[in-house]
Predicted model as a PDB file, atoms N, CA, C, CB and O in Angstrom, pLDDT in the B-factor column:
MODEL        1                                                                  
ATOM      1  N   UNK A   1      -6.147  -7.926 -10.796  1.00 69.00           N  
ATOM      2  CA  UNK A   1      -5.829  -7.538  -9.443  1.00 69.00           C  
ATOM      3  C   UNK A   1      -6.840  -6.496  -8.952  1.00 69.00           C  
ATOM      4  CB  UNK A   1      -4.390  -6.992  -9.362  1.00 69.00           C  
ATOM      5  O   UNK A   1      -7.396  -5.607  -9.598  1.00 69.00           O  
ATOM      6  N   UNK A   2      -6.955  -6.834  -7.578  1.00 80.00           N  
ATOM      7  CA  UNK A   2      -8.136  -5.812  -7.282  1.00 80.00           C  
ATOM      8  C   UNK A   2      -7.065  -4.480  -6.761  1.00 80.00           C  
ATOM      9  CB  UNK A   2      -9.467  -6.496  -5.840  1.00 80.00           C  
ATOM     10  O   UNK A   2      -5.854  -4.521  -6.546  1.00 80.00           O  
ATOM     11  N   UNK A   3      -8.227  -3.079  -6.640  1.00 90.00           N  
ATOM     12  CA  UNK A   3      -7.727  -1.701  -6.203  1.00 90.00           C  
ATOM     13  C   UNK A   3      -7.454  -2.207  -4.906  1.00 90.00           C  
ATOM     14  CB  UNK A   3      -8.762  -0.336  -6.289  1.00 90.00           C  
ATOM     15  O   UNK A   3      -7.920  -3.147  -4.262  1.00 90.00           O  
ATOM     16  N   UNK A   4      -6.538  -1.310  -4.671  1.00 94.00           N  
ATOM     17  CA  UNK A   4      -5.609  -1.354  -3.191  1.00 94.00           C  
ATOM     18  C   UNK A   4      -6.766   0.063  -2.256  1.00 94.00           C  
ATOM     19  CB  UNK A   4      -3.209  -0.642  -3.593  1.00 94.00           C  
ATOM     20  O   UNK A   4      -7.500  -0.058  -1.275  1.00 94.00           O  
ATOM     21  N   UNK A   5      -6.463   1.223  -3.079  1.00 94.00           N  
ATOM     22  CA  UNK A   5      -6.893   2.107  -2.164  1.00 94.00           C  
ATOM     23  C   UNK A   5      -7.340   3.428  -3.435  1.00 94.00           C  
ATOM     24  CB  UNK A   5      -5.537   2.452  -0.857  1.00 94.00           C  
ATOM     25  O   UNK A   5      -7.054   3.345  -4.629  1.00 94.00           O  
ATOM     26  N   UNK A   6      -7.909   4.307  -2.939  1.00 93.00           N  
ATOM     27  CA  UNK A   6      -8.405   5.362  -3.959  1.00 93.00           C  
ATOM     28  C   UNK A   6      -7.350   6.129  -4.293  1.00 93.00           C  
ATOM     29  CB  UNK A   6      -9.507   6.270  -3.487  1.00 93.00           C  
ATOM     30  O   UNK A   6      -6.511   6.310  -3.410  1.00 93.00           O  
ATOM     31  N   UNK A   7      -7.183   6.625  -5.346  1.00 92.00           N  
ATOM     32  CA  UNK A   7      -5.813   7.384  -5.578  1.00 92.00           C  
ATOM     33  C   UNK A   7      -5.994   8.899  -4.945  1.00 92.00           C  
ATOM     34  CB  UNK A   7      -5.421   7.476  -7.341  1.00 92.00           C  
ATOM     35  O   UNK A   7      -5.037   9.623  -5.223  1.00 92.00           O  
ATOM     36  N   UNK A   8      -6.679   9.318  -4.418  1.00 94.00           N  
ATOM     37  CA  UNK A   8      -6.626  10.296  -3.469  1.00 94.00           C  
ATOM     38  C   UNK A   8      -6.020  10.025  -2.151  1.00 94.00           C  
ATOM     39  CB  UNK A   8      -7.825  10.704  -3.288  1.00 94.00           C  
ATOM     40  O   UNK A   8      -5.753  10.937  -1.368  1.00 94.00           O  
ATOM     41  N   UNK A   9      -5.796   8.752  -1.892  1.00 94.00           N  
ATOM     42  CA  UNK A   9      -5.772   8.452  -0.716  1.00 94.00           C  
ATOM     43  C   UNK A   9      -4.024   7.179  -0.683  1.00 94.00           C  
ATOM     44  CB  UNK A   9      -7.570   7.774  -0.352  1.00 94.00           C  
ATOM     45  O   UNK A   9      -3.500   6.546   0.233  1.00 94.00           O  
ATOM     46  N   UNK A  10      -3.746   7.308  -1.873  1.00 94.00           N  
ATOM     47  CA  UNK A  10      -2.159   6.656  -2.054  1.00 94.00           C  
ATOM     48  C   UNK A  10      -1.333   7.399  -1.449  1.00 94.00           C  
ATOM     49  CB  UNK A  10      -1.552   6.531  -3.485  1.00 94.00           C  
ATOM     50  O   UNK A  10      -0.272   6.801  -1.630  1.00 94.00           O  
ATOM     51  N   UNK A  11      -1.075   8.430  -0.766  1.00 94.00           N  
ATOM     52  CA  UNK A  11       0.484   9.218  -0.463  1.00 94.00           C  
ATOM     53  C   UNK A  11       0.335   8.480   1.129  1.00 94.00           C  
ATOM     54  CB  UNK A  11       0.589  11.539  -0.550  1.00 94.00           C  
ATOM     55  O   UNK A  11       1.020   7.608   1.664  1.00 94.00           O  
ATOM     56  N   UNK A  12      -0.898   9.259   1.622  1.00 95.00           N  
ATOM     57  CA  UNK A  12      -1.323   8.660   2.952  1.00 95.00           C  
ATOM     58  C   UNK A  12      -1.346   7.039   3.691  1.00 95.00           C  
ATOM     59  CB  UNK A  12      -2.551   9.031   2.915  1.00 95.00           C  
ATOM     60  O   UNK A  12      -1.326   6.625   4.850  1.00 95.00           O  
ATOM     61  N   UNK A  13      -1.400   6.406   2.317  1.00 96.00           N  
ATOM     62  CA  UNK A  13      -1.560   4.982   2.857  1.00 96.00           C  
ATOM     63  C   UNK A  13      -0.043   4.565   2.820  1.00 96.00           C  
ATOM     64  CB  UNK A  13      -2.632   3.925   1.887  1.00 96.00           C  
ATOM     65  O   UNK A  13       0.219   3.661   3.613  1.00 96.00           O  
ATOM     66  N   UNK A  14       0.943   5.001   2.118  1.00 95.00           N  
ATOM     67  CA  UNK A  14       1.941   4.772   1.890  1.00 95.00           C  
ATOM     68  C   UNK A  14       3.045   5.007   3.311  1.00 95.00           C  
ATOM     69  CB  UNK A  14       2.069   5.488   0.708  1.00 95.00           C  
ATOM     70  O   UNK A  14       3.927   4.300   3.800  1.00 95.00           O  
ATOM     71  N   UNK A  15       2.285   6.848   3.777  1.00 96.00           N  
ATOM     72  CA  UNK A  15       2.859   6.659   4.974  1.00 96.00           C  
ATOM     73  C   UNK A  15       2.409   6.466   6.501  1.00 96.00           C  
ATOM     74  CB  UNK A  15       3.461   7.480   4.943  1.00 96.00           C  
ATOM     75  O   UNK A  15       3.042   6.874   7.475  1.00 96.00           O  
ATOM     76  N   UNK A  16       1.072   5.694   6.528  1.00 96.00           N  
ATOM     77  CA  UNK A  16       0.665   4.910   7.549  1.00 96.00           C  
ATOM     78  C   UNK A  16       1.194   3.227   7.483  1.00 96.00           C  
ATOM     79  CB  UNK A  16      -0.884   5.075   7.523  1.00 96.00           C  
ATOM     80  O   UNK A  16       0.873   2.328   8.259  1.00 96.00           O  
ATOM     81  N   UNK A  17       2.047   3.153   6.367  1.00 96.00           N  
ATOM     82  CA  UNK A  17       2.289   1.884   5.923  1.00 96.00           C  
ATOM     83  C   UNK A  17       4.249   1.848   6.892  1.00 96.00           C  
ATOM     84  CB  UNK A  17       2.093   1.827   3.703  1.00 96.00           C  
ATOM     85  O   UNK A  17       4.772   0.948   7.548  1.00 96.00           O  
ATOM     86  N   UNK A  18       4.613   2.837   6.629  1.00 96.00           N  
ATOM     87  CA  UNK A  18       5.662   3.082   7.279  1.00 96.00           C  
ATOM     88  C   UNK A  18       5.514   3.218   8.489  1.00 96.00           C  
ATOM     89  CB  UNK A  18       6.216   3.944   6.890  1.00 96.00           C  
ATOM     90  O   UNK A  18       6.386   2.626   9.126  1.00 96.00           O  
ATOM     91  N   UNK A  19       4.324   4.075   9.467  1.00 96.00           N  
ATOM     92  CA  UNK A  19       3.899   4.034  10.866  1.00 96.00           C  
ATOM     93  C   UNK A  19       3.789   2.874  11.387  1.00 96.00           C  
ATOM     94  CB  UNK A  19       2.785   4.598  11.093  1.00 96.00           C  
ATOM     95  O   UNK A  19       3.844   2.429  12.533  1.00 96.00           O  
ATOM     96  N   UNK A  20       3.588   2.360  10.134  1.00 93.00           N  
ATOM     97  CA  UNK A  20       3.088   0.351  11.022  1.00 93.00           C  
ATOM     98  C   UNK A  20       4.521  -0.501  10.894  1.00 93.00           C  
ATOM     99  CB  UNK A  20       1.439  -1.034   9.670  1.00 93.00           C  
ATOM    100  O   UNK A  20       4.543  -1.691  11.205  1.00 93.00           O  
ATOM    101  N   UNK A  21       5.876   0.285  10.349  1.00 95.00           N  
ATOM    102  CA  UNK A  21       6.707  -0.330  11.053  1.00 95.00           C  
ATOM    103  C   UNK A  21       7.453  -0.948   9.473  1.00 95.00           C  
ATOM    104  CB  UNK A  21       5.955  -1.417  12.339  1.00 95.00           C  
ATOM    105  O   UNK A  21       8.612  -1.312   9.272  1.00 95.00           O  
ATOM    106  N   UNK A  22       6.430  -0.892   8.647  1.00 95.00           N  
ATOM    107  CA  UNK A  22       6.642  -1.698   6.989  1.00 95.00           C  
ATOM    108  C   UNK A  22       7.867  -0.882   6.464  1.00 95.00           C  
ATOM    109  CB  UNK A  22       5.064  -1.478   5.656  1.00 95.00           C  
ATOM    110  O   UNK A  22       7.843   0.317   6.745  1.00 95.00           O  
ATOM    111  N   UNK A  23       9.011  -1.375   5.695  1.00 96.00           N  
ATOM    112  CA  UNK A  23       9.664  -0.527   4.920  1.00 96.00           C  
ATOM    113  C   UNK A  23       9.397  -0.407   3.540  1.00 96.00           C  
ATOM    114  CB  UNK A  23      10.807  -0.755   5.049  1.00 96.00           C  
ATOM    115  O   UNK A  23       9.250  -1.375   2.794  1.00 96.00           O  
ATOM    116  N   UNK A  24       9.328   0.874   3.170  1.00 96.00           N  
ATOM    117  CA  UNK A  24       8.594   1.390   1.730  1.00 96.00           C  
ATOM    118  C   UNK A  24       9.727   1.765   1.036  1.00 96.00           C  
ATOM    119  CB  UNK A  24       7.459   2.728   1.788  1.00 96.00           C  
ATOM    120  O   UNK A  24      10.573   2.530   1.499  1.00 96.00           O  
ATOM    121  N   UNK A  25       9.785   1.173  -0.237  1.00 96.00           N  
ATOM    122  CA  UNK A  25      10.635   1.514  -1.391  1.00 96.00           C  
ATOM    123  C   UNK A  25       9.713   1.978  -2.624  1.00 96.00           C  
ATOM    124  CB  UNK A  25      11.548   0.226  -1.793  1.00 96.00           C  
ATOM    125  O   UNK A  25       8.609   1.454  -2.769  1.00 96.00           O  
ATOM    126  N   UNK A  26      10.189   2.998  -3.539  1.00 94.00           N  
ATOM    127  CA  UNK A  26       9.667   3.135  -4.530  1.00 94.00           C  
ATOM    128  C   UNK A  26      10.198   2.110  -5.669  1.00 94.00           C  
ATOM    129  CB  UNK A  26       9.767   4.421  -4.747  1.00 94.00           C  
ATOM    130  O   UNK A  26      11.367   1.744  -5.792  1.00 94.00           O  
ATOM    131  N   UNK A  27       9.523   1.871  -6.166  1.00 92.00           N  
ATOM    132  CA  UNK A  27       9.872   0.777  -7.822  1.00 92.00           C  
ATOM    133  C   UNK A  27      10.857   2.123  -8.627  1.00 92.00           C  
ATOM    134  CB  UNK A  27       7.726   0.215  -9.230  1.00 92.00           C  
ATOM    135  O   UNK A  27      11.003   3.273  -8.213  1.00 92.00           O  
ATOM    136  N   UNK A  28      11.378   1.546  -9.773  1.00 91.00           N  
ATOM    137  CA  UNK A  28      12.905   2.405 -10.417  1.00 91.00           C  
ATOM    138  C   UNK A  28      12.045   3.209 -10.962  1.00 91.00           C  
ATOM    139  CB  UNK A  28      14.209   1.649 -11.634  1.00 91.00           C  
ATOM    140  O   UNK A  28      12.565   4.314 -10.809  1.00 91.00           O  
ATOM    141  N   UNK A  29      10.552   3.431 -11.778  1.00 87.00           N  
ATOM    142  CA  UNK A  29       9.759   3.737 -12.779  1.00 87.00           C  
ATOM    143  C   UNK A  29       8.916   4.813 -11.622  1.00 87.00           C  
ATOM    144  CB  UNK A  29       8.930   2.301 -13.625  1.00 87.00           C  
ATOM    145  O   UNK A  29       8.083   5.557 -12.140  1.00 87.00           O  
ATOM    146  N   UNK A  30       9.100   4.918 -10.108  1.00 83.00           N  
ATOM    147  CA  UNK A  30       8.456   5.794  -9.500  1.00 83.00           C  
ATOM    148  C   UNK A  30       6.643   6.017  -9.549  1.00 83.00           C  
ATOM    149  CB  UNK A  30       9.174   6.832  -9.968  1.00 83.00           C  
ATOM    150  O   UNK A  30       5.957   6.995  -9.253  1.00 83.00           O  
ATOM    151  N   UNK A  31       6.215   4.436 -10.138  1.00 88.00           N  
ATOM    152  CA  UNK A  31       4.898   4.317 -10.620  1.00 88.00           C  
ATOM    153  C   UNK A  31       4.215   3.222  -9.709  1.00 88.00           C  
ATOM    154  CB  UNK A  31       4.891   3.951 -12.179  1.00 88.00           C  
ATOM    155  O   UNK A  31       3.586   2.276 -10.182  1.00 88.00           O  
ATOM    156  N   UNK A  32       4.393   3.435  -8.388  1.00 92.00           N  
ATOM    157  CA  UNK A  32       4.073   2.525  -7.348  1.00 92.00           C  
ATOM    158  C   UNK A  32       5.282   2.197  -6.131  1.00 92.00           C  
ATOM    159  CB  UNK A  32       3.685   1.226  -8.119  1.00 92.00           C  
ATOM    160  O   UNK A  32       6.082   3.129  -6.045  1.00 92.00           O  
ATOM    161  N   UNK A  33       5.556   1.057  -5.188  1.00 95.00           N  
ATOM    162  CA  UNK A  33       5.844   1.226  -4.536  1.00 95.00           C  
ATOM    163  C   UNK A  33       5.733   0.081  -3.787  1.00 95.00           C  
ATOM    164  CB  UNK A  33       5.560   2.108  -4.389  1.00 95.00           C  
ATOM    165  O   UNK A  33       4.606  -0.385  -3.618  1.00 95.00           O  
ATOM    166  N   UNK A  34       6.885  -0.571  -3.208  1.00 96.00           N  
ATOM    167  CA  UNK A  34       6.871  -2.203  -2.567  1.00 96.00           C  
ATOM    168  C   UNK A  34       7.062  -1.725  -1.397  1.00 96.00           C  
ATOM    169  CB  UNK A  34       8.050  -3.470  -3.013  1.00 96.00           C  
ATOM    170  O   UNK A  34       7.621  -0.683  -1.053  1.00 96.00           O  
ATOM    171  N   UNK A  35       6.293  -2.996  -0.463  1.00 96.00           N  
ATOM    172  CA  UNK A  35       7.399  -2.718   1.348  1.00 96.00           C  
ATOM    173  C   UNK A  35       7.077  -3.890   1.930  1.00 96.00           C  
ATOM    174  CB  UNK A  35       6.868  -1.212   2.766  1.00 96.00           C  
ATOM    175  O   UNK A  35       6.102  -4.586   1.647  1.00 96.00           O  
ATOM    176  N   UNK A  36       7.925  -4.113   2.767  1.00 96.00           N  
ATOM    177  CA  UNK A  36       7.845  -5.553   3.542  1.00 96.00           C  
ATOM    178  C   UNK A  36       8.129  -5.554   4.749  1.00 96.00           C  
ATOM    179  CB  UNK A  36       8.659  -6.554   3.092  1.00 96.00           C  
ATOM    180  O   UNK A  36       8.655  -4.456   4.931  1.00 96.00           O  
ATOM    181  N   UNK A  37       8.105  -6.304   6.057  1.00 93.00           N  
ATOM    182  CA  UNK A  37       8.056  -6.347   6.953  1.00 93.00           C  
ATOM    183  C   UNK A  37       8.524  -7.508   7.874  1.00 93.00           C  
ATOM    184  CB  UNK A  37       7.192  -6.015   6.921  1.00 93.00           C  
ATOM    185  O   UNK A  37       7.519  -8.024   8.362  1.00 93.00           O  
ATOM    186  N   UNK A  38       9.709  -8.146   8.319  1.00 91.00           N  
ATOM    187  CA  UNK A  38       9.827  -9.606   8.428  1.00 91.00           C  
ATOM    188  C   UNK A  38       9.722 -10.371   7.042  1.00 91.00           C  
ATOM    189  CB  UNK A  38       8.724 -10.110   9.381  1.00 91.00           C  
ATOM    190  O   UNK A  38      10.462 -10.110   6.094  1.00 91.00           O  
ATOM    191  N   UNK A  39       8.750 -11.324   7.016  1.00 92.00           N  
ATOM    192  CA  UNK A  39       9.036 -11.923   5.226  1.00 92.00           C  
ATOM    193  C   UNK A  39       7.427 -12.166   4.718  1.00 92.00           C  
ATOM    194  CB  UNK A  39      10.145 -13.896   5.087  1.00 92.00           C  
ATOM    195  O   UNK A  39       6.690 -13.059   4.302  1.00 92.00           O  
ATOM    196  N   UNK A  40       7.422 -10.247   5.167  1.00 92.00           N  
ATOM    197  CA  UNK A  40       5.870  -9.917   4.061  1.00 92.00           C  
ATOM    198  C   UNK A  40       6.111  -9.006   3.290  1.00 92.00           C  
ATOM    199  CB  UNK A  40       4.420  -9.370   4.719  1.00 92.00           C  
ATOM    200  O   UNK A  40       6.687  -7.971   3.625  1.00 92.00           O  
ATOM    201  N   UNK A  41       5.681  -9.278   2.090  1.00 95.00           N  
ATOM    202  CA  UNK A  41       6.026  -8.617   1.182  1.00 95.00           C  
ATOM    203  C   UNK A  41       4.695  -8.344   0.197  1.00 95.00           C  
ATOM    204  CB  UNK A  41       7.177  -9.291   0.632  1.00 95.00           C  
ATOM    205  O   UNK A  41       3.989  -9.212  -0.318  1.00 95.00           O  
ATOM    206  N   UNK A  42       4.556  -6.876   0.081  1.00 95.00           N  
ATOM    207  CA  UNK A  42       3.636  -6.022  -0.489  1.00 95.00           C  
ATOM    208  C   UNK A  42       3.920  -4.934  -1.772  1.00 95.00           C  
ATOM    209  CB  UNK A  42       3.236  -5.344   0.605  1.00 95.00           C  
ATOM    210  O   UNK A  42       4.907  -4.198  -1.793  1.00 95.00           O  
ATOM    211  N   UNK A  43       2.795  -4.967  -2.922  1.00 95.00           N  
ATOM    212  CA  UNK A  43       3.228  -4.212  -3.707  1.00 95.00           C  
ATOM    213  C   UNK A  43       2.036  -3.623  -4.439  1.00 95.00           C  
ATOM    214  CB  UNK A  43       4.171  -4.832  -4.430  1.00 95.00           C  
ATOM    215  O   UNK A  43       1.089  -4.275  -4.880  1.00 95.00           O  
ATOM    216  N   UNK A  44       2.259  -1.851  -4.538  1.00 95.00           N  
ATOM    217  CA  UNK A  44       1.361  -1.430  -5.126  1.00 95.00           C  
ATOM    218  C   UNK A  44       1.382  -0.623  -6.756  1.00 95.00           C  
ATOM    219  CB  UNK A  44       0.964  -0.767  -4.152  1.00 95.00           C  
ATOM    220  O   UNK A  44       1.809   0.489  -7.067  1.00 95.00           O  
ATOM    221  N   UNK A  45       0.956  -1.332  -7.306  1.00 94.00           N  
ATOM    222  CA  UNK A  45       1.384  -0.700  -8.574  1.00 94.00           C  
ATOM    223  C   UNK A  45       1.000   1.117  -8.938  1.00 94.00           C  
ATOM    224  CB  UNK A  45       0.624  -1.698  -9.692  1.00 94.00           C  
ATOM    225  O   UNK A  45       0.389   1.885  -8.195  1.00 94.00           O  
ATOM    226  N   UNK A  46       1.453   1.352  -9.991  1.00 89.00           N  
ATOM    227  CA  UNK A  46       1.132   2.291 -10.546  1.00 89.00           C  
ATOM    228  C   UNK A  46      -0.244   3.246 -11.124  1.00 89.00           C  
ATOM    229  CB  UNK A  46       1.702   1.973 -11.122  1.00 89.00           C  
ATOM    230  O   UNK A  46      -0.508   4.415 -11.409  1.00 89.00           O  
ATOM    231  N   UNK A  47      -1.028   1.626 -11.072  1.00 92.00           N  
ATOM    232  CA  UNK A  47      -2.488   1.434 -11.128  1.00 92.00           C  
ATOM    233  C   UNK A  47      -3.563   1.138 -10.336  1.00 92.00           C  
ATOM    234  CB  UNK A  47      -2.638   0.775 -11.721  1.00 92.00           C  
ATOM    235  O   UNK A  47      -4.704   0.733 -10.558  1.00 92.00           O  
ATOM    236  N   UNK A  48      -2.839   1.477  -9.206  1.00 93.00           N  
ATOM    237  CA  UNK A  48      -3.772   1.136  -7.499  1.00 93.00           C  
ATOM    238  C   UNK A  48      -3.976  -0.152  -7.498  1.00 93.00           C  
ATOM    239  CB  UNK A  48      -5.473   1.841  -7.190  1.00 93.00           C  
ATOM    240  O   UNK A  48      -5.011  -0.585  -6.992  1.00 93.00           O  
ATOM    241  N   UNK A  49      -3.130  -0.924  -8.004  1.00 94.00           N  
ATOM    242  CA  UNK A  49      -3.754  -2.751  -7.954  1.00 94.00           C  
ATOM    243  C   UNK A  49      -2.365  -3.355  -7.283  1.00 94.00           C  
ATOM    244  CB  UNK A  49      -4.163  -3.748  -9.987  1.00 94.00           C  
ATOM    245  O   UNK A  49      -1.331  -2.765  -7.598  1.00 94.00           O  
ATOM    246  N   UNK A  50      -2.262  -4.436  -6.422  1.00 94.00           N  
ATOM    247  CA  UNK A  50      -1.680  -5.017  -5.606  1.00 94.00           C  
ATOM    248  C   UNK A  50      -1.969  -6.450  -5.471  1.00 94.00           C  
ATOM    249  CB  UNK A  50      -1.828  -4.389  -4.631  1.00 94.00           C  
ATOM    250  O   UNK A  50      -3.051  -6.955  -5.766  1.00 94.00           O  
ATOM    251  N   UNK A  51      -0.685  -7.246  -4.890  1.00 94.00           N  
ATOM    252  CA  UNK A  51      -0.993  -8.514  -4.192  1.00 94.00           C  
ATOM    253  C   UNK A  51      -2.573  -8.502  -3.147  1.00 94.00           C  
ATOM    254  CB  UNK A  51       0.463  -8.785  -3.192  1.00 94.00           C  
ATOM    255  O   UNK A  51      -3.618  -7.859  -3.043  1.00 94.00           O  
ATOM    256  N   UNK A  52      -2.071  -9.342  -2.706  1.00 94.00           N  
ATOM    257  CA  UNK A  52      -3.245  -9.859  -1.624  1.00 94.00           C  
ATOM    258  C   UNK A  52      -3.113  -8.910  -0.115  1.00 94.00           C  
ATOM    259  CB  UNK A  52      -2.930 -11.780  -1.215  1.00 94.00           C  
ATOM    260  O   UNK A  52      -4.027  -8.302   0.443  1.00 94.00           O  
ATOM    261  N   UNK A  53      -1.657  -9.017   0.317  1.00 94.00           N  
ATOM    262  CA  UNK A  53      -1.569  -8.246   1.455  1.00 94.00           C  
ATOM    263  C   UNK A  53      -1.365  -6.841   1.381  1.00 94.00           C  
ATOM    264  CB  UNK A  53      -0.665  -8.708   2.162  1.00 94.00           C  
ATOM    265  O   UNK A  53      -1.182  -6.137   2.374  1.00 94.00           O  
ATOM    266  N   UNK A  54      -1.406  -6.292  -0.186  1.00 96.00           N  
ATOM    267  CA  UNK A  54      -1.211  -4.711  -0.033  1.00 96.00           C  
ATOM    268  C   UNK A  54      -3.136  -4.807  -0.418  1.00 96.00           C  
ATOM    269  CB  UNK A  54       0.287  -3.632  -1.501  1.00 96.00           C  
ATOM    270  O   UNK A  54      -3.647  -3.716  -0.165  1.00 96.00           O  
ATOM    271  N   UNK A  55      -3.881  -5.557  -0.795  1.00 95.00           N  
ATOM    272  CA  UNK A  55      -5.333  -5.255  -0.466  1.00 95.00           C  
ATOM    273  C   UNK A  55      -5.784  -5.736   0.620  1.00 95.00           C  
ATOM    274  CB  UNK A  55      -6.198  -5.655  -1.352  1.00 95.00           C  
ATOM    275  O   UNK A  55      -6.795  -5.122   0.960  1.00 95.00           O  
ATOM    276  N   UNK A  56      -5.508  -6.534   1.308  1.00 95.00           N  
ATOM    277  CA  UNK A  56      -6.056  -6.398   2.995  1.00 95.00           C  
ATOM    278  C   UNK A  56      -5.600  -5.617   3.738  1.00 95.00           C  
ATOM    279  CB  UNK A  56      -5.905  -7.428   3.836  1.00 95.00           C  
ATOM    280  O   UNK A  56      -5.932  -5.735   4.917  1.00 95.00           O  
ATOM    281  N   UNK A  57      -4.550  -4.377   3.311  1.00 95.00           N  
ATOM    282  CA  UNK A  57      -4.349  -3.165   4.113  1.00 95.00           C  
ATOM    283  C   UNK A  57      -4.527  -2.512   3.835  1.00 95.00           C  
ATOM    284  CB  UNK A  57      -3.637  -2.780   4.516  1.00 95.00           C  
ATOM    285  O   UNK A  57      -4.652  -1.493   4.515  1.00 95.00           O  
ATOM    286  N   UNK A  58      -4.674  -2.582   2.640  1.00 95.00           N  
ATOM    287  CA  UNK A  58      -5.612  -0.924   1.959  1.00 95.00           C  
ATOM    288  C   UNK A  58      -7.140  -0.919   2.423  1.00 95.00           C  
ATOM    289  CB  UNK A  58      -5.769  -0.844  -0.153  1.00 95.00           C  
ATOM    290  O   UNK A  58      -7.589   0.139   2.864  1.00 95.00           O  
ATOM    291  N   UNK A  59      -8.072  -2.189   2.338  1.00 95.00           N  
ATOM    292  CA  UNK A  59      -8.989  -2.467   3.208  1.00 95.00           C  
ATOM    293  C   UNK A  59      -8.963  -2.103   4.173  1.00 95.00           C  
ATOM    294  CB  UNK A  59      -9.182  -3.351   3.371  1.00 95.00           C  
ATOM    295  O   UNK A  59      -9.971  -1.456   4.458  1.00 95.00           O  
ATOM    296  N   UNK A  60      -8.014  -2.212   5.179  1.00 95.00           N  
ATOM    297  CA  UNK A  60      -8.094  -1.970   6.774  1.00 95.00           C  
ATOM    298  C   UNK A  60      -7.835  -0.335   6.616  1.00 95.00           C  
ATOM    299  CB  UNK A  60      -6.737  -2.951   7.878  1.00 95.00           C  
ATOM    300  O   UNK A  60      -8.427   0.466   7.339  1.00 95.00           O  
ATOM    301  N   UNK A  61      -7.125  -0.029   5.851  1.00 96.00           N  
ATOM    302  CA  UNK A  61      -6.621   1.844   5.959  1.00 96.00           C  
ATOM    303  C   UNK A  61      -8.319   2.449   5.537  1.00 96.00           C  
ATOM    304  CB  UNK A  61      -4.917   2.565   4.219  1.00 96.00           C  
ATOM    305  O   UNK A  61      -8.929   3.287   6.201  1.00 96.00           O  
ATOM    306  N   UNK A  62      -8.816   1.789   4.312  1.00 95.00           N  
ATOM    307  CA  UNK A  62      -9.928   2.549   4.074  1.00 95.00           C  
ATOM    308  C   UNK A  62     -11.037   2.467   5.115  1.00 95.00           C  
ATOM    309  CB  UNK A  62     -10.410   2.197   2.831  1.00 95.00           C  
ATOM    310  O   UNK A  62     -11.716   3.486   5.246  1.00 95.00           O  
ATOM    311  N   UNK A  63     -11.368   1.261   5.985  1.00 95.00           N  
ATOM    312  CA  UNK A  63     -11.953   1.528   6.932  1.00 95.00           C  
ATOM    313  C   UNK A  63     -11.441   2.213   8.418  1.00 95.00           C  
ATOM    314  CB  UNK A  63     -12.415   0.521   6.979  1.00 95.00           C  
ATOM    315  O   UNK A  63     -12.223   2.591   9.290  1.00 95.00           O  
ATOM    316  N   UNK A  64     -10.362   2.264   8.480  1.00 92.00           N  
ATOM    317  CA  UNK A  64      -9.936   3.406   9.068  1.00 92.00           C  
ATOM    318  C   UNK A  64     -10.485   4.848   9.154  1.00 92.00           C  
ATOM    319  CB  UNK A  64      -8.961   3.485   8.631  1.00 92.00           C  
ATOM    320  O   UNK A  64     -10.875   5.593  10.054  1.00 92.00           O  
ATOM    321  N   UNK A  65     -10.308   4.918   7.512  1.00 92.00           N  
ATOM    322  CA  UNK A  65     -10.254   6.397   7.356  1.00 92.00           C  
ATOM    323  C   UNK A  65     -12.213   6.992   7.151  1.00 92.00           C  
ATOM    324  CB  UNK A  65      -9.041   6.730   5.671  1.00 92.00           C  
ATOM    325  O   UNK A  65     -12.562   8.171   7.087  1.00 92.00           O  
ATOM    326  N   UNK A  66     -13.148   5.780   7.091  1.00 90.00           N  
ATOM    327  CA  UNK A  66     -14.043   5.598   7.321  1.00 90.00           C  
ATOM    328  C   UNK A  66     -14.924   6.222   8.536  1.00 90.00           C  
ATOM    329  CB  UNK A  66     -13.863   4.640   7.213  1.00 90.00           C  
ATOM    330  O   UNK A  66     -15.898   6.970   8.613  1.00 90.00           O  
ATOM    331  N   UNK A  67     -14.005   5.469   9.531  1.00 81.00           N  
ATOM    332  CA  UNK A  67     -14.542   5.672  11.016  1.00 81.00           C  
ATOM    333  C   UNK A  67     -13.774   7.242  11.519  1.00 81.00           C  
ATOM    334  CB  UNK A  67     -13.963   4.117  12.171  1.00 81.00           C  
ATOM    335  O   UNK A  67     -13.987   7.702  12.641  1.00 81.00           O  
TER     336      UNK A  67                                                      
ENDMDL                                                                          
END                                                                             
């Protein structure tokens, strides 16, 4: 699985992830963190690695935070 986002930059993405409307749950182990939106569903592990749609938004957050 590819990195989602830099681990400096996980608390923040977590709650621009909630600004965009996504609901964020922590996993029971507190070592990452799921959220979904309608019937999308995203998950970031413990290890900055994720599905597909928690790395095309960690993509879009890091060029965000880019510009």
């Amino acid at each position: 699985m590819k990195k989602v986002v830099k681990a400096k930059n996980l608390v923040a993405f977590r709650i621009w992830l909630e600004k965009l409307g996504y609901s964020v749950k922590s996993l029971t182990d507190n070592r990452g963190f799921t959220f979904s939106f309608k019937k999308e569903y995203g998950l970031v592990t413990g290890e900055l690695s994720g599905n597909s749609l928690a790395v095309q938004l960690g993509e879009e957050f890091e060029d965000h935070l880019k510009a």
